[in-house]
N, C-alpha and C positions, 0 to 999 in steps of 0.2 A: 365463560360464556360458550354454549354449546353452536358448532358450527349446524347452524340450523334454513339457512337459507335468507334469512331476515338482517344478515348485514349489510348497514351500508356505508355510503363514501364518508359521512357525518360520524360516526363510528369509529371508520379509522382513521381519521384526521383526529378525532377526539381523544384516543390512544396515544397519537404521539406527540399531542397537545400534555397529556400529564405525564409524561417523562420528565427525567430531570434537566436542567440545561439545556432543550432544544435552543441549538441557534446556527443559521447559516454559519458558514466557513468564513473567517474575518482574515485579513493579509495586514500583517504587519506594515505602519505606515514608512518607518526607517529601511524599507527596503520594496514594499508593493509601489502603487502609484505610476504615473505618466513615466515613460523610459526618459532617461537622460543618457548624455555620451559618457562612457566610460574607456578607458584607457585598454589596449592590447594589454591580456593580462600572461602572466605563467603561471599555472594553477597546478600546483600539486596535488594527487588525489590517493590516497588509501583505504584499497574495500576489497572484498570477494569481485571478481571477476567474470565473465564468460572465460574459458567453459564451465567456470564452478553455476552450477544449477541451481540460482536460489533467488527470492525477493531480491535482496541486496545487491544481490551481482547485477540483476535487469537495470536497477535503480539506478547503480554508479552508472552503469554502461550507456544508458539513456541519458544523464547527466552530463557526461561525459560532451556527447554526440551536438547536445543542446549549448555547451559551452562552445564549442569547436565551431559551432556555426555563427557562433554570434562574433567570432576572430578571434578565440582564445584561444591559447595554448594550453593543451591538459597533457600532466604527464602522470601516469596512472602507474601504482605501486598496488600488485596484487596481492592479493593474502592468502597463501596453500595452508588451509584448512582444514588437510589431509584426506578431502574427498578426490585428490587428482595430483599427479606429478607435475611439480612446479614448469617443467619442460614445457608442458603443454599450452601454456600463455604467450608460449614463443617472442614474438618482436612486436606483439600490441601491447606488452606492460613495459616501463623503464628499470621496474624493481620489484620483489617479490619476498615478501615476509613472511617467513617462514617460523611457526611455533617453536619452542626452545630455543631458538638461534640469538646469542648476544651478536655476534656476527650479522647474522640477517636485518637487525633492529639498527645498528650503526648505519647499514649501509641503505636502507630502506629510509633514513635518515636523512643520510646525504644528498638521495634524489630529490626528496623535498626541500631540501635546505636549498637546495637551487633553484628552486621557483622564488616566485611572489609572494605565495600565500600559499596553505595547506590546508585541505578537507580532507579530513579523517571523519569515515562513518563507523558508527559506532553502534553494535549488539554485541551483548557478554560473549556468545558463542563463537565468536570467528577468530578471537583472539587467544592464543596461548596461556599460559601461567590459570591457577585458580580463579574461576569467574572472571578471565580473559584478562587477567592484569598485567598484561605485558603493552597494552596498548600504553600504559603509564608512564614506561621503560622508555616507546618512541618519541611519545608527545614530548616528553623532557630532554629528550635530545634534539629539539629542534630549536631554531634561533628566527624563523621566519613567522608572522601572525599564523594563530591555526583557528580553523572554525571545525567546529565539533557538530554532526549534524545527528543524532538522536534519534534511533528508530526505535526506543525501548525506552519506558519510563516506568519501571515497574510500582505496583501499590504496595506492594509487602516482600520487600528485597531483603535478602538475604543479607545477613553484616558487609560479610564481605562485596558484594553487587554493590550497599548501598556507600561503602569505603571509596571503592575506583567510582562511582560515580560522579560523588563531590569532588574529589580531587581532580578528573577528568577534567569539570565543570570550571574547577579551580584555576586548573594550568591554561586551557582555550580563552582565546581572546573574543571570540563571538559563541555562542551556543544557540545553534538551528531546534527547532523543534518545528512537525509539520501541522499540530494543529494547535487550537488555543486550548483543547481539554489537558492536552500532553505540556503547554506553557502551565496553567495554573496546578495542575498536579505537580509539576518540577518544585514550582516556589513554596506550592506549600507542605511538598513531606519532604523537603532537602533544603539544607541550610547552604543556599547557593546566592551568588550576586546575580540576582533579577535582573539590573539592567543589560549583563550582556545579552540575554537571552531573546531572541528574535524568534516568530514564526512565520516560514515557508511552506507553503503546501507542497505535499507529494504532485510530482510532475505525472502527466500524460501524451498517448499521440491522440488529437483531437481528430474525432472523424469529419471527414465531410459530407455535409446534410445533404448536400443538393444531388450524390450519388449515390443516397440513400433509400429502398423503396419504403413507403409505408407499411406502419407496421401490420397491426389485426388485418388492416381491408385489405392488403395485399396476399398476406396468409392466412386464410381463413381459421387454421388450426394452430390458437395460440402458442409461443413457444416460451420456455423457462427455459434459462441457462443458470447453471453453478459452471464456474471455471476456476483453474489455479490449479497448483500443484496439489494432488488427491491426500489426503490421511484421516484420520478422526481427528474429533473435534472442528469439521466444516460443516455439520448439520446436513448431507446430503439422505442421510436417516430421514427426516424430518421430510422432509422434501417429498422424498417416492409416500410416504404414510400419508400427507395431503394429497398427492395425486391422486390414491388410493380413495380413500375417502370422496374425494369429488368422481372418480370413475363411479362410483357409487350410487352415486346422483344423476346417472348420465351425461358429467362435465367429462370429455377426453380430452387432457390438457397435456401438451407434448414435453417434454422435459429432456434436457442434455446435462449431461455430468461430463465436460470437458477437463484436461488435462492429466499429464504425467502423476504416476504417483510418485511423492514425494521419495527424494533419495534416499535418504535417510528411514522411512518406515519400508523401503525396498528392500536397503540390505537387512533391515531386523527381520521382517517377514513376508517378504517379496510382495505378491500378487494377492496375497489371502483377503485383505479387507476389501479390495477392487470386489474379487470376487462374493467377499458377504455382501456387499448392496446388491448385486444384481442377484443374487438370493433374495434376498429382501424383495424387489422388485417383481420377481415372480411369486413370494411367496403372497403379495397384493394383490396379486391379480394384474399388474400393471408391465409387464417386460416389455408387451409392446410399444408403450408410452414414454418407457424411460431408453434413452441411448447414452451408451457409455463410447466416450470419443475419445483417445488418446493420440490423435493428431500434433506434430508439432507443427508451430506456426508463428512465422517473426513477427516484428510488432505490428506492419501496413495490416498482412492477413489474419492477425490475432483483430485489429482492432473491426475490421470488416467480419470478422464472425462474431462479433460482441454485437454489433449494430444492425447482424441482420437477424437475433432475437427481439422478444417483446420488452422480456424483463428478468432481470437477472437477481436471484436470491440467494442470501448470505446468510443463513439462517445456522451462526457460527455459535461455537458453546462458550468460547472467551466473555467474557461481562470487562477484560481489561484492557480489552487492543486499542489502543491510539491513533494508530496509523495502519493505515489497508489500503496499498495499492490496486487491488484487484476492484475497492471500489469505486477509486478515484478514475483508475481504467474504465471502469464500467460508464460512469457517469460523464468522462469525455470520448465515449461513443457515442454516446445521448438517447442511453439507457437507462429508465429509473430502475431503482431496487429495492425488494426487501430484502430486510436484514433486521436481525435480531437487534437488542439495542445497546451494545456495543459501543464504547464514549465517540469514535470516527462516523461510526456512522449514525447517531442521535445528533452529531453536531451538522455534518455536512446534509441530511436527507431534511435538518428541519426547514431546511429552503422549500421543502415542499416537494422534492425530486425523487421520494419517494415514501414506501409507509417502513415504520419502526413498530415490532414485535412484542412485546416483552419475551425475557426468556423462559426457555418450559412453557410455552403456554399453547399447544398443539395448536388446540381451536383457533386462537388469534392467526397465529402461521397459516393454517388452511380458510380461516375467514378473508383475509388478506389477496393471497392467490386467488379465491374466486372473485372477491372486488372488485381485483386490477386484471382480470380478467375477461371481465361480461361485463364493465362499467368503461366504454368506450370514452366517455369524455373525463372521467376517471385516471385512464392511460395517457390521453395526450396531455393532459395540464402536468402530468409528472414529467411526462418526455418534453413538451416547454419547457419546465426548470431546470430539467438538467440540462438541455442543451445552452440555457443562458448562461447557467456555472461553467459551462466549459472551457470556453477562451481564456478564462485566468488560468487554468490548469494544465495549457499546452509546455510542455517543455523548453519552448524557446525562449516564456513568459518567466517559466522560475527560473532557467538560466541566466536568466538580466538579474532576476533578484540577488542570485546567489554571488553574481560578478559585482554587482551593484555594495554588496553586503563587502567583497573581500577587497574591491577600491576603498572602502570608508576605511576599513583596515590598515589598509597601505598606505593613507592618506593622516591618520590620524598616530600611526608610528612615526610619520616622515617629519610632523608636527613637532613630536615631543623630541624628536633627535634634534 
């Protein structure tokens, strides 16, 4: 369909109406629902960390934070990765797991053997041995419940990915998964016992609305935000080519490309793709429209520059990510977004909280943008729904669940002893 001016909101509802599985975000009822009292826990934790710079590390860290407030104990075992000298974790970790170390694996062991209960987060990459299979080495050396929480569920794994997977699945006494696309893909290309397996959503810091200014009538010059750590494969291509496109039409629509670029395409090739967008951007005609921000900024100030955009677009090349923080961020700012249609975000945006793409599909991408645009009651019934998703999605929400989740644990060991 040619971006021709003749789209409208019935269009793009009706887009992400034939997608597959649109469905709001569903919380598992063994651990969502009304809080109850749960018992001062010790909670052992093993993940990437701050200073390591990645999804993951924010995740445990926020996790962490969320546990801590609700009166738990967390005792965090970081994982040197080899982007940082284990030194550097100083006296916020209890232990640090270190690649190749049998040594490192016993004693990163033992700190969690001293808790109550163990979450181990779990992507192939952060862990040592082939396709990370050293994490197999710790789990099996522990003697306390461990819950496995799953940011990776790959469609077409590798033998070996799909080997420590199951087994992983095998030895955890609970298995987290954060959305229900990422539970029913589990059961059904892996030969795993379904019942342990529970979903949690990805946590956020929720904004607050009432210090929030309006959006469009506040700033008359709508704004885009893409944020996250910068590489290919985030569609910010796409992105400057619509703005392009609508400057064309006399739409000047403001556009930010927020964050670091990613560490890892830093040290392969520093700066260089940073700098072909903003090639790109001039080579549109559009440099003044697009700002490139490499700002850092902790989560209060990350989540106040998410909220004082219009809309935030994920216009990502993946067809297999499960879980996106950056949308779940986005959406407990009370931020709708496009986004390509990606299984997390087809499931959480079918609430209505924002529009889904198809991939490759230029026009849809830029028909979209001008929609949610120039269609003012368009933008608030998105920014309505996401702000009502929000509240389940504050971190202090999943940290009940997750305490909620490793009492049943400790409860249902205490049982069979």
């Amino acid at each position: 369909m040619a971006c021709d001016g003749q789209v409208t909101a019935d269009y793009l509802r009706d887009s992400i109406a034939s997608l597959p599985s649109v469905r709001p975000v569903r919380y598992d009822p063994r651990v969502a629902g009304p809080a109850r009292s749960v018992p001062r826990l010790r909670i052992g934790m093993l993940s990437t960390y701050p200073p390591t710079v990645c999804g993951l590390a924010t995740f445990a860290s926020a996790l962490e934070r969320g546990l801590r407030s609700l009166g738990h104990r967390v005792d965090m075992v970081g994982i040197d990765d080899g982007t940082l000298d284990s030194s550097e974790f100083g006296i916020s970790v209890a232990g640090v797991l270190s690649h190749g170390s049998p040594t490192s694996i016993q004693r990163s062991a033992a700190v969690l053997n001293a808790c109550d209960v163990a979450v181990i987060q779990h992507e192939y990459g952060i862990y040592g041995g082939t396709d990370g299979a050293e994490v197999l080495d710790l789990i099996g050396a522990l003697d306390v419940p461990a819950v496995v929480v799953l940011h990776t569920v790959p469609v077409q794994p590798t033998p070996g990915q799909s080997s420590i997977l199951i087994e992983l699945c095998s030895l955890a006494d609970t298995v987290v998964v954060m959305t229900e696309c990422a539970r029913e893909r589990l059961g059904q290309l892996y030969p795993i016992d379904r019942s342990k397996v529970i979903t949690i959503a990805h946590g956020a810091l929720v904004a607050n609305w009432q210090a929030q200014s309006a959006i469009t009538h506040a700033n008359p010059r709508a704004q885009l935000l893409s944020w996250g750590l910068l590489g290919p494969g985030k569609g910010v291509e796409r992105v400057i080519d619509a703005i392009g496109h609508l400057a064309e039409e006399g739409r000047n629509i403001h556009y930010t490309v927020a964050g670091r670029t990613h560490p890892k395409v830093a040290a392969r090739q520093g700066e260089s793709y940073r700098a072909s967008l903003v090639d790109r951007a001039r080579a549109v005609g559009v440099e003044d429209l697009v700002t490139f921000d490499q700002q850092y900024r902790g989560p209060d100030q990350l989540t106040q520059f998410i909220s004082a955009s219009a809309i935030v677009v994920m216009a990502y090349d993946s067809t297999d990510q499960v879980t996106s923080g950056v949308l779940v961020d986005s959406i407990a700012s009370g931020r709708p977004v496009i986004a390509t249609a990606f299984p997390h975000a087809v499931e959480l945006l079918g609430s209505g909280a924002g529009i889904v793409v198809p991939h490759g599909d230029q026009d849809a991408l830029t028909s979209a943008i001008k929609a949610a645009t120039t269609d003012d009651r368009l933008l608030w019934d998105m920014t309505n729904k996401a702000r009502r998703l929000a509240p389940a999605l504050s971190w202090s929400s999943i940290a009940g669940q997750y305490a909620r989740a490793a009492a049943s644990l400790i409860g249902a060991r205490s049982a069979v002893s």
